[in-house]
N, C-alpha and C positions, 0 to 999 in steps of 0.2 A: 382246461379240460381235465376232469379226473380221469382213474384210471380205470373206470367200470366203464366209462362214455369211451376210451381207447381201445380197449376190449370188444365191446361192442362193432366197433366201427372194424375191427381185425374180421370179425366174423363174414362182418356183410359181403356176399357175392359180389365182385367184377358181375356188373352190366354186360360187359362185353362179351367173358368168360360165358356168361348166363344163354349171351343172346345164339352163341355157338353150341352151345352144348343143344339146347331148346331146337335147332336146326338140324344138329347132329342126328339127336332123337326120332326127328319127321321124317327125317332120308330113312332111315332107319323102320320108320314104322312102314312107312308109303312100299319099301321094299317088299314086306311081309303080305301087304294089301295084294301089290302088284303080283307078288308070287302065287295066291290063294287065287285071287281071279281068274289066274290061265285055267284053275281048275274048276270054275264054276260055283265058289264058295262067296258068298257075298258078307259076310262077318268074321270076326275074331277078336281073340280078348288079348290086348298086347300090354306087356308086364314090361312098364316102365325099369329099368335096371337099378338098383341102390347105390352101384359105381360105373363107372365109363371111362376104361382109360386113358390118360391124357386129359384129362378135365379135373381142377380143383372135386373134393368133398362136396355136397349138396343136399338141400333137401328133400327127400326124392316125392314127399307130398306134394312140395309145392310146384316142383316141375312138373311131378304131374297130373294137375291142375291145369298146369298153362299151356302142356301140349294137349290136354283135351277142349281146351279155348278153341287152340289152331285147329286143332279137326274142325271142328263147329264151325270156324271161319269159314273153312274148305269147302264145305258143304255136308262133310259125313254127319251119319249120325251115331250120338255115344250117350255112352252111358259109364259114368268116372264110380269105379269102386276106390276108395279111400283105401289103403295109404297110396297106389303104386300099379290098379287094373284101369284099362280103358275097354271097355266092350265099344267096338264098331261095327258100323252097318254101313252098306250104301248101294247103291240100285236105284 
């Protein structure tokens, strides 16, 4: 293996690391949800963070991307502004 293909492979995210942080993130947002709904507010745009610490470096597009998958899973509805906003709804 050359050294651009070892390099490469340096960069690549822990799965594991990934699948935590990505979890970290939902607790995190579901908090924000849960806190807006005591008051009657059924949206918000929640701004994925560039760092989290205790979690490796990432890319904060592509996380988040795949926590607005997980909403979608969930049932909310969103709306993914590139690089780093997720507009939610639910009701």
């Amino acid at each position: 293996m050359g050294i651009i293909e070892e390099l490469k492979k340096e960069r690549k995210p822990d799965s594991r690391s990934e699948t935590k942080l990505l979890a970290s993130l939902y607790e995190s947002c579901l908090k924000m949800i849960r806190f807006k709904n005591k008051y009657g507010v059924t949206s918000i745009i929640y701004e994925v963070p560039s760092l989290v610490i205790g979690f490796p470096l990432y890319d904060v597009g592509d996380v988040s991307y795949k926590l607005n998958g997980i909403l979608k899973d969930e049932g909310f509805k969103t709306t993914f502004q590139y690089p780093n906003k997720i507009v939610i709804k639910w009701l």
